[in-house]
Z-matrix of the N, CA and C atoms (Angstrom, degrees):
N
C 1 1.448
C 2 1.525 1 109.13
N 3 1.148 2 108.91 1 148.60
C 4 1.850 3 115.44 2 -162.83
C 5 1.742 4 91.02 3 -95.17
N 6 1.613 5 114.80 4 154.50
C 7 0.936 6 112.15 5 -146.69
C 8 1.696 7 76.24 6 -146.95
N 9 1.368 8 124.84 7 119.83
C 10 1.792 9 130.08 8 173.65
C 11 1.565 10 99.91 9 -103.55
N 12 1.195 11 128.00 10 169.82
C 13 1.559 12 139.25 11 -162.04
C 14 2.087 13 64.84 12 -146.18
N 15 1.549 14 93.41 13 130.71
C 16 1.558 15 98.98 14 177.21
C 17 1.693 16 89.60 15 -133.41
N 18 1.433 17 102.33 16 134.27
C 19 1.427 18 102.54 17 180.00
C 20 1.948 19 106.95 18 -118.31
N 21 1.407 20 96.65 19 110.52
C 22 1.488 21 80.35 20 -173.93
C 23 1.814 22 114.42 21 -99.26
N 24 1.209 23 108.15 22 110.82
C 25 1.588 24 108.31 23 171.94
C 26 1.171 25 130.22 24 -99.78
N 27 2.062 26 120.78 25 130.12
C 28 1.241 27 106.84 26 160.84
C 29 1.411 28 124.88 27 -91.42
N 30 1.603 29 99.07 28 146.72
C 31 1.353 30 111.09 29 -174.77
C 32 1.650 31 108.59 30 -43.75
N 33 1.545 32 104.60 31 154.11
C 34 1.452 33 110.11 32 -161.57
C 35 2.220 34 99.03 33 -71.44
N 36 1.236 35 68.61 34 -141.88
C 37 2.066 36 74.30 35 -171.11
C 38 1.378 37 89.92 36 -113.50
N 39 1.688 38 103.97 37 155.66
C 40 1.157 39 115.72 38 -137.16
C 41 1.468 40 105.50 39 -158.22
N 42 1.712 41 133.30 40 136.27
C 43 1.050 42 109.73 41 -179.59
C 44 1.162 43 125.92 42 -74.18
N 45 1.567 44 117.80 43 162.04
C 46 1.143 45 120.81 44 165.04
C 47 1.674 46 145.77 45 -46.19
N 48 1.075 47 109.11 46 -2.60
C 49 1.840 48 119.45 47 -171.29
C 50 1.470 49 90.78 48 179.15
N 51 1.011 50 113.79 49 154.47
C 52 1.445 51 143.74 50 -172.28
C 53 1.702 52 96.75 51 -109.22
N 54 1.112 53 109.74 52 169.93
C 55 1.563 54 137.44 53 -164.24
C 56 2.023 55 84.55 54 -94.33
N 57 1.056 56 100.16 55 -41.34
C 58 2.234 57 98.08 56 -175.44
C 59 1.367 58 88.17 57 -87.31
N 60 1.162 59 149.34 58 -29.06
C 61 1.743 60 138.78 59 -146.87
C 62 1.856 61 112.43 60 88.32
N 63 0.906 62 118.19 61 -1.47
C 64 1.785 63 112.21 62 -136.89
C 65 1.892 64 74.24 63 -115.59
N 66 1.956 65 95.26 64 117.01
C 67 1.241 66 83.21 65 176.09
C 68 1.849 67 128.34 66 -80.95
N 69 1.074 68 100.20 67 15.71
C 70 2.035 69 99.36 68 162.34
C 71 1.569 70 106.88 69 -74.64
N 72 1.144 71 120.46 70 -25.02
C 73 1.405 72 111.71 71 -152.29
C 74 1.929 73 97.36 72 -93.37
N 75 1.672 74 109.67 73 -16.69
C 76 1.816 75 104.62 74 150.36
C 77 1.336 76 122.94 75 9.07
N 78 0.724 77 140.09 76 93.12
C 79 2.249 78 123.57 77 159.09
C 80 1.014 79 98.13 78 -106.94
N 81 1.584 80 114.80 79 160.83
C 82 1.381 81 128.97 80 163.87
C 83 1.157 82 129.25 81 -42.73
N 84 1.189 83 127.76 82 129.10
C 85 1.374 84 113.69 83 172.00
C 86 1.852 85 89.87 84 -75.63
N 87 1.604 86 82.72 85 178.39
C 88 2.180 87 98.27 86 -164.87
C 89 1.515 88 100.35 87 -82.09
N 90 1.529 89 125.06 88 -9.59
C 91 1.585 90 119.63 89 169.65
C 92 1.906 91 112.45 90 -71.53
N 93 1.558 92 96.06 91 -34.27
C 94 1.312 93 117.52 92 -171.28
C 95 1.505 94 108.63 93 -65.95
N 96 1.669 95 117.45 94 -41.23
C 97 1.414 96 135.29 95 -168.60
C 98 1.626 97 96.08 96 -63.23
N 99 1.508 98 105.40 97 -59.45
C 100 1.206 99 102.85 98 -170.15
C 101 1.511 100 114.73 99 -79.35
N 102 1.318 101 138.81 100 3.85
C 103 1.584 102 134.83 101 151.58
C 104 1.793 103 110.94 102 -62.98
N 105 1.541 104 92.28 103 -38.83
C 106 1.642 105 92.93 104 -169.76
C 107 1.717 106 92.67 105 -67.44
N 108 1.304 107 106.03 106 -59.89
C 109 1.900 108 98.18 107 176.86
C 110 1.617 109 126.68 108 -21.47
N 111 1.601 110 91.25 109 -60.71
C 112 1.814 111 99.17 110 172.33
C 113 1.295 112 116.11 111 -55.80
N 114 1.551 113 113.09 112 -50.67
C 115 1.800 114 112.32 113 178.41
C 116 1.585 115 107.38 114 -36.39
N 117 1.601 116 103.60 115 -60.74
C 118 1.733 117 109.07 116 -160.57
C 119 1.392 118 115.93 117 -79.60
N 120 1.852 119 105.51 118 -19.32
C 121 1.732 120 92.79 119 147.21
C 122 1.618 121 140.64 120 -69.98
N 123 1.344 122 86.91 121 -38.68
C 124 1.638 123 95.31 122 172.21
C 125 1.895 124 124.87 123 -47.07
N 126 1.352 125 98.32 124 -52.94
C 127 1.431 126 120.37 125 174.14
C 128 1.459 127 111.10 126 -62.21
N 129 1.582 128 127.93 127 -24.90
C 130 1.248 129 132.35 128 -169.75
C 131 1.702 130 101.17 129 -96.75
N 132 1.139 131 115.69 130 -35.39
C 133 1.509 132 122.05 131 167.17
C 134 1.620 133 105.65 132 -75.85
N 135 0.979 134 127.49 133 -32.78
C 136 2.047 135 125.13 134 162.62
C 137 1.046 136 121.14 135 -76.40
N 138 1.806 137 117.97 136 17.87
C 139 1.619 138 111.06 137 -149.84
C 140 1.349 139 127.90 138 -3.84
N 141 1.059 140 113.78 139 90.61
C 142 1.322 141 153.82 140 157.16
C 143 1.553 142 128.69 141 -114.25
N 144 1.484 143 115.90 142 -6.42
C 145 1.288 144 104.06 143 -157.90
C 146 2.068 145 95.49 144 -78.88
N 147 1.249 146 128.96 145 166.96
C 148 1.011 147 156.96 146 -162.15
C 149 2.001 148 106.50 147 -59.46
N 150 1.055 149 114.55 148 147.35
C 151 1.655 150 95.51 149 152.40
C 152 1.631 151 110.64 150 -117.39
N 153 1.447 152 103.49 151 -2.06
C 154 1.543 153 104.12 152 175.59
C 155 1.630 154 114.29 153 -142.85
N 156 0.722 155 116.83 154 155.96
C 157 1.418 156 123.00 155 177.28
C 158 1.298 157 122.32 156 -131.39
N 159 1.402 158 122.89 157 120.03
C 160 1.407 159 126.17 158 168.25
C 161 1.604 160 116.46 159 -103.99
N 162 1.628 161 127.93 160 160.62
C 163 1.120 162 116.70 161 -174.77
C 164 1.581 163 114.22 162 -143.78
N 165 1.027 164 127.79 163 174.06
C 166 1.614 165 131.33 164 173.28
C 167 1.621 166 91.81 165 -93.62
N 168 1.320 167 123.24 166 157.93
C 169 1.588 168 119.50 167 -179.54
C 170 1.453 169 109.82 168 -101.80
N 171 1.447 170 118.57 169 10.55
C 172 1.402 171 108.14 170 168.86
C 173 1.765 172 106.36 171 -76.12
N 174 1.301 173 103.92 172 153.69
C 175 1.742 174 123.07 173 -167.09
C 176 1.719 175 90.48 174 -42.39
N 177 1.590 176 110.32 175 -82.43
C 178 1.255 177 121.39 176 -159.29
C 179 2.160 178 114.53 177 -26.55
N 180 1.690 179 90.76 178 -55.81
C 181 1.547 180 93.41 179 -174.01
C 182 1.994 181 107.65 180 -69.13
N 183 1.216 182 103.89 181 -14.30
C 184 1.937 183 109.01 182 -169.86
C 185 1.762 184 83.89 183 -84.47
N 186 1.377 185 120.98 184 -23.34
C 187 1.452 186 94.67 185 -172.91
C 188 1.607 187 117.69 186 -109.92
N 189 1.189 188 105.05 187 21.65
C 190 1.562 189 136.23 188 -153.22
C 191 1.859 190 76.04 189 -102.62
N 192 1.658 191 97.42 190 -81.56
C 193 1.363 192 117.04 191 159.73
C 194 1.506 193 116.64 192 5.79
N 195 1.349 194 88.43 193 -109.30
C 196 1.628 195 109.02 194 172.04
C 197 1.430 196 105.42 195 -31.82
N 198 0.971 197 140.38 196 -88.10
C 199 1.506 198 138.49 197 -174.92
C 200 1.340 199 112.11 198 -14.59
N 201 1.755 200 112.36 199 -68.79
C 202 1.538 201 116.57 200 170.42
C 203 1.649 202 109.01 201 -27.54
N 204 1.500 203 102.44 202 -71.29
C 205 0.898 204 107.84 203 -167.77
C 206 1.517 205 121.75 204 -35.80
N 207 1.638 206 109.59 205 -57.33
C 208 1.411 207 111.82 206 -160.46
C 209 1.436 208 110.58 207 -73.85
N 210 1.331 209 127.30 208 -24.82
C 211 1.391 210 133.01 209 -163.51
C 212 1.895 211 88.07 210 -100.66
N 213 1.114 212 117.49 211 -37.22
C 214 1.786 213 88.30 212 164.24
C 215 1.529 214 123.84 213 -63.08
N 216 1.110 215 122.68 214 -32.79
C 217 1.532 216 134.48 215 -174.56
C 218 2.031 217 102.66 216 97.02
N 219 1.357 218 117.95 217 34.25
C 220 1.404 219 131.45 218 173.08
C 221 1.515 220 104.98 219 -22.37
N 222 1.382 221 112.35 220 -91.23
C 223 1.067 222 121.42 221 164.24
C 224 1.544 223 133.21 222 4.44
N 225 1.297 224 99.45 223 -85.55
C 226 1.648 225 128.13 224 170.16
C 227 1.712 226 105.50 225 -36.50
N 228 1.238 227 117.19 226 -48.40
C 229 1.588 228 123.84 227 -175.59
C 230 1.041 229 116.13 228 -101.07
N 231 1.552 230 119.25 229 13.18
C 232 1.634 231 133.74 230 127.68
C 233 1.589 232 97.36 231 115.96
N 234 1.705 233 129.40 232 -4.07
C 235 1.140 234 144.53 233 170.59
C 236 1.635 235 126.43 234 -33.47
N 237 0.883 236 148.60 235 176.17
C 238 1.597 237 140.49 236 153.53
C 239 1.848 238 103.51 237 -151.92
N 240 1.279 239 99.82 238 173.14
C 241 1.385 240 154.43 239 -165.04
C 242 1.577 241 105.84 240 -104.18
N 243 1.395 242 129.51 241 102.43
C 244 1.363 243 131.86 242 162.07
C 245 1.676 244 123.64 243 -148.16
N 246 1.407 245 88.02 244 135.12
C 247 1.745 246 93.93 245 -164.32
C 248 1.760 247 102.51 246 -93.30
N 249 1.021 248 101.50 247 139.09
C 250 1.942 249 106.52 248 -153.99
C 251 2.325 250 82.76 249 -122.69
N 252 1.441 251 103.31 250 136.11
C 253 1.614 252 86.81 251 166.41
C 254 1.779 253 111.42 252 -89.14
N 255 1.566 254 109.86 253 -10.69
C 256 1.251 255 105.66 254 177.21
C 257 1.627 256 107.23 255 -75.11
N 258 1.061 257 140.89 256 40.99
C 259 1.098 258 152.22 257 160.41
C 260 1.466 259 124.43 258 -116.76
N 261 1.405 260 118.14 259 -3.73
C 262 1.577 261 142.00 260 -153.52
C 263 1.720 262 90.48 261 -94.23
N 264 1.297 263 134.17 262 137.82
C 265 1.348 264 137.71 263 -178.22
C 266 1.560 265 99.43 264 -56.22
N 267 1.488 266 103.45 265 147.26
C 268 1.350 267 112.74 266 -166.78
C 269 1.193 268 123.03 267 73.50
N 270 1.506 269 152.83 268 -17.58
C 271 1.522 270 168.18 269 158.68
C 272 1.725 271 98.78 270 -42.13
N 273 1.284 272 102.37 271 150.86
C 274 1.582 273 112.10 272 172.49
C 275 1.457 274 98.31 273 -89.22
N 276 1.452 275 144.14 274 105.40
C 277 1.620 276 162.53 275 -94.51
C 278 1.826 277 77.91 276 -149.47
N 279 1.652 278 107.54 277 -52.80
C 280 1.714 279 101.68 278 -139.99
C 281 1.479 280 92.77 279 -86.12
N 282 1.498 281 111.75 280 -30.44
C 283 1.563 282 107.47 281 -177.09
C 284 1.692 283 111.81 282 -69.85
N 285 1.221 284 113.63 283 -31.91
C 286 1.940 285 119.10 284 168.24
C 287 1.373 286 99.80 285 -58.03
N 288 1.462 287 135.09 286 -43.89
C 289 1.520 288 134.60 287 -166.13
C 290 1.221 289 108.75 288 -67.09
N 291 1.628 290 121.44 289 -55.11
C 292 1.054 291 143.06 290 -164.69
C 293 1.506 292 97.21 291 -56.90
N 294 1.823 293 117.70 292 -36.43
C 295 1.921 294 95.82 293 -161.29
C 296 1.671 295 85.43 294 -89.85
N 297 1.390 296 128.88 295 0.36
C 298 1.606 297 112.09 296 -174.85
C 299 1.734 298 83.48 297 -62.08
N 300 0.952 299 124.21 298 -55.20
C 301 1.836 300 122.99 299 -158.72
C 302 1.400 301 93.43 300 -21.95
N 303 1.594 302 115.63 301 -56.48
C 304 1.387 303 111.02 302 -150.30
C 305 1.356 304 113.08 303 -59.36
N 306 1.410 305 120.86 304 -27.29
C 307 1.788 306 136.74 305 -140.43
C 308 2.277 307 90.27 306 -96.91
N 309 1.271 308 100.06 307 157.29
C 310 1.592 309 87.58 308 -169.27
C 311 1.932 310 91.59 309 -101.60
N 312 1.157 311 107.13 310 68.46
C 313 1.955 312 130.12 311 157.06
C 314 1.351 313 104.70 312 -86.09
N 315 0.948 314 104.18 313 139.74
C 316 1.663 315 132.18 314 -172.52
C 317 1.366 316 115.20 315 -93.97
N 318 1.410 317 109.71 316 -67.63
C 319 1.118 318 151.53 317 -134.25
C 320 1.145 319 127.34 318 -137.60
N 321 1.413 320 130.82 319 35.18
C 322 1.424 321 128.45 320 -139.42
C 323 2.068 322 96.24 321 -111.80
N 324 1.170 323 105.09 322 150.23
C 325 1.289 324 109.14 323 172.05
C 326 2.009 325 106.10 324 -122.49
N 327 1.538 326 107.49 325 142.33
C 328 1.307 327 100.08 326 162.70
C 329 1.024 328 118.30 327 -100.69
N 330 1.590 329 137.93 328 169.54
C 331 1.373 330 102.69 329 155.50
C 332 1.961 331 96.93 330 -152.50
N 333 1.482 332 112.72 331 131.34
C 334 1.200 333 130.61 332 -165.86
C 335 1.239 334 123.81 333 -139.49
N 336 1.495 335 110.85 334 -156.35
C 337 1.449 336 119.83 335 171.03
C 338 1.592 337 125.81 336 -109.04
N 339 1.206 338 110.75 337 151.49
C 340 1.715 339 106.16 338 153.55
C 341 1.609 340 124.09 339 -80.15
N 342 1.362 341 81.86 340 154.94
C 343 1.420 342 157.09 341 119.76
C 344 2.133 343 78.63 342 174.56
N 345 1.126 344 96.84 343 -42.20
C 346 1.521 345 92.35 344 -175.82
C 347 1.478 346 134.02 345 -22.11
N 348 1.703 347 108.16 346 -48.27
C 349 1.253 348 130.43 347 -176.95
C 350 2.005 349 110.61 348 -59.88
N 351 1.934 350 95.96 349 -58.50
C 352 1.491 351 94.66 350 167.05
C 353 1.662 352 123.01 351 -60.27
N 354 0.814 353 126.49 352 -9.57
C 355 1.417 354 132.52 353 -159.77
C 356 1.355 355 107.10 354 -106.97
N 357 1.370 356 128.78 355 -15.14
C 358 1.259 357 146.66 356 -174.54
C 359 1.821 358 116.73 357 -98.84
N 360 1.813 359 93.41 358 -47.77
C 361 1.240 360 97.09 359 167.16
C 362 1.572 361 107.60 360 -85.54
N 363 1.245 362 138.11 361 -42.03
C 364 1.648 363 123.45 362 178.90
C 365 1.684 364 94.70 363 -45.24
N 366 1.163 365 121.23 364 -79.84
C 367 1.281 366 120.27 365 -176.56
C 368 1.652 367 132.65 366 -16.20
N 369 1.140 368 120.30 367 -45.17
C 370 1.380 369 147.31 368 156.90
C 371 1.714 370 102.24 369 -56.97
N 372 1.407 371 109.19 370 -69.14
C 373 1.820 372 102.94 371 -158.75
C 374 1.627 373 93.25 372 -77.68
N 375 1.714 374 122.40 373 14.98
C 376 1.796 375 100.83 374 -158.62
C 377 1.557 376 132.99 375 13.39
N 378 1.788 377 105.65 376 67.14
C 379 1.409 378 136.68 377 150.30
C 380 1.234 379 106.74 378 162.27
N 381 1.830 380 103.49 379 163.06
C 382 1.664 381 114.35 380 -143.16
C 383 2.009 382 85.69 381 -65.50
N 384 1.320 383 86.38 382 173.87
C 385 1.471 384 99.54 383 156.70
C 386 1.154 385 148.56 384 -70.83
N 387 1.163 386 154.81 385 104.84
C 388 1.340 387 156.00 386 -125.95
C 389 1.808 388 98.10 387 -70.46
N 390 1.330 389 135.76 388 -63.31
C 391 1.261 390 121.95 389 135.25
C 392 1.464 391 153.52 390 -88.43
N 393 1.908 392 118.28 391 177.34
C 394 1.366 393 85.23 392 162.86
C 395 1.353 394 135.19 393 -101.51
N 396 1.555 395 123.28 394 159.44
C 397 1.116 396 137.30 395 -179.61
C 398 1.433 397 116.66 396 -51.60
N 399 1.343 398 102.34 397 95.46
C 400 1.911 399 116.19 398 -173.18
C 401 1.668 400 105.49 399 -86.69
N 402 1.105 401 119.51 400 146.16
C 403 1.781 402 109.25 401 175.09
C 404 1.462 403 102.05 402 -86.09
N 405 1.921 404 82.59 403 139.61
C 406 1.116 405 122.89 404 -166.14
C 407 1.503 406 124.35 405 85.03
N 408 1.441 407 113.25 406 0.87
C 409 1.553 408 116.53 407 171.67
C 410 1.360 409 111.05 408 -71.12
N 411 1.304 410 123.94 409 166.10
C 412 1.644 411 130.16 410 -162.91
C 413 1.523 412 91.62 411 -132.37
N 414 0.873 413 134.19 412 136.99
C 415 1.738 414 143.17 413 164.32
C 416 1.683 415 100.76 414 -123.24
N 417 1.933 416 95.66 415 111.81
C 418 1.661 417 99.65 416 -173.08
C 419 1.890 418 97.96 417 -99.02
N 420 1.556 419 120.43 418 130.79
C 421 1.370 420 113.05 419 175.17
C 422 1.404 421 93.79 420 -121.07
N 423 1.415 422 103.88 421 -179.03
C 424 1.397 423 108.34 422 158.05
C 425 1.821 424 103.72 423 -131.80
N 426 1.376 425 109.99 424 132.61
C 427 1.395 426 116.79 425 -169.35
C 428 1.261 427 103.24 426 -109.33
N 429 1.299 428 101.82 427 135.64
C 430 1.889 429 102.61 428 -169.22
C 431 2.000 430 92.12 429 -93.70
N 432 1.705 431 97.09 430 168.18
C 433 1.815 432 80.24 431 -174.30
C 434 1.726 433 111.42 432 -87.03
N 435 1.363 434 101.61 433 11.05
C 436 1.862 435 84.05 434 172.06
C 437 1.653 436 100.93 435 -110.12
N 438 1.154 437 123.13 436 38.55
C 439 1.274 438 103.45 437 -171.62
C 440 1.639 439 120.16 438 88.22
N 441 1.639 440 104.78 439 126.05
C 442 1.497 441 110.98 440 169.99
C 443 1.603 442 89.49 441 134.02
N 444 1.243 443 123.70 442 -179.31
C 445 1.220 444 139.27 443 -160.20
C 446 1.453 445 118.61 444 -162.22
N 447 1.467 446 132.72 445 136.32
C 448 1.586 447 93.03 446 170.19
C 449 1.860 448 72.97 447 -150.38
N 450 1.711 449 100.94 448 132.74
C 451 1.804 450 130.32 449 -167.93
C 452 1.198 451 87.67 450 -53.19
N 453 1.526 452 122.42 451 153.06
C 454 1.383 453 128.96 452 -161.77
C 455 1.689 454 90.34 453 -135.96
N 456 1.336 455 110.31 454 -74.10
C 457 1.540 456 113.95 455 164.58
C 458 1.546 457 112.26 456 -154.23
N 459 0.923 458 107.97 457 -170.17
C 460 1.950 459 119.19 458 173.66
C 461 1.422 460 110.03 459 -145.98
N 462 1.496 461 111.78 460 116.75
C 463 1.534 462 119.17 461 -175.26
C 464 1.303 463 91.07 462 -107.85
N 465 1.462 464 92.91 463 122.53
C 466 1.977 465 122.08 464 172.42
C 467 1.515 466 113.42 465 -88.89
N 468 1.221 467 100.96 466 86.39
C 469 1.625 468 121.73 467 175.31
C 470 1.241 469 121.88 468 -15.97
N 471 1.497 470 111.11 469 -28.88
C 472 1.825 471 122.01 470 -160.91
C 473 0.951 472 118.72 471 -103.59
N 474 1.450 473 108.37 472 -34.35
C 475 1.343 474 130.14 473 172.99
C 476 2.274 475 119.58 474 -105.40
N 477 1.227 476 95.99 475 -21.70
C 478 1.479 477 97.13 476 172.00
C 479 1.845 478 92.44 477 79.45
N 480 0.920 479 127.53 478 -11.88
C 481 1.379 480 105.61 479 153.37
C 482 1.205 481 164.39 480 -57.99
N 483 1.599 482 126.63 481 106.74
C 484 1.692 483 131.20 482 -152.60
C 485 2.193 484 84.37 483 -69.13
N 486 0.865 485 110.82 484 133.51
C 487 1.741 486 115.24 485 165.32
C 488 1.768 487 99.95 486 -135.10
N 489 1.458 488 112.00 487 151.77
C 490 1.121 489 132.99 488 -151.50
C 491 1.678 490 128.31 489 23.35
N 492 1.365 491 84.45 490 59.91
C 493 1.845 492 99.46 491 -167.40
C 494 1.460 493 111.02 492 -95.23
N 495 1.122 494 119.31 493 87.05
C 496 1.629 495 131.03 494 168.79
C 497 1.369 496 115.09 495 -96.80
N 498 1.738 497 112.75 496 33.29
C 499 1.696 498 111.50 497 149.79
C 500 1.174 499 108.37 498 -49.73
């Protein structure tokens, strides 16, 4: 049975109002850029970092995204970048996860919003998450392909700490 390492991330921190009003159009503020930096170094020094990346298409999570991406070296290890709308707050998150099982991804990272994000991973491990989902935290599982989950770790953005890490 095929075995995915699912990394679920929320998008980093982000300003408050956009330059249009329209909250997709959010970006990071530059404190936020550089938390997401630390996340995707940290994880790249735990090898952990991603070989694929999927995204919600609001700004904040595409630049959450990108960041991962560039500070892992994505690219280079032949990886990509794709903005999915079933990733968009409110979207069914677990049924998009569920058909990655089928696809031969390894390594896949999401990266979104709350309440969505907790609700996606409880759903998967069937029970809530041991914490909550802070932006820019990473929740590493491993998803078997018929369904089920079993918690891998949770990297605390603020502190750079792997907690319940039984790699």
């Amino acid at each position: 049975m095929r075995v995915m390492k699912l990394y679920v991330m929320r998008h980093g921190p982000a300003e408050e109002r956009s330059d249009s009003g329209l909250d997709g159009d959010r970006a990071l503020t530059p404190s936020g850029r550089e938390r997401v930096r630390s996340v995707a170094k940290a994880l790249a020094e735990g090898g952990e970092e991603p070989l694929d990346i999927v995204t919600s298409p609001l700004v904040r999570a595409v630049q959450t995204a990108e960041i991962v991406a560039i500070t892992t070296k994505l690219t280079d290890r032949g990886g990509n970048v794709e903005t999915r709308r079933e990733l968009s707050p409110g979207s069914d998150a677990a049924t998009f996860v569920m058909g990655l099982t089928m696809h031969p991804k390894r390594r896949v990272m999401i990266v979104g919003h709350e309440p969505d994000l907790s609700e996606l991973a409880s759903r998967l491990l069937g029970r809530p998450l041991p914490v909550a989902m802070g932006k820019a935290m990473v929740v590493g599982l491993s998803l078997q392909e018929r369904g089920g989950a079993r918690l891998r770790f949770v990297l605390e953005p603020k502190t750079l700490a792997w907690e319940h890490d039984d790699r």
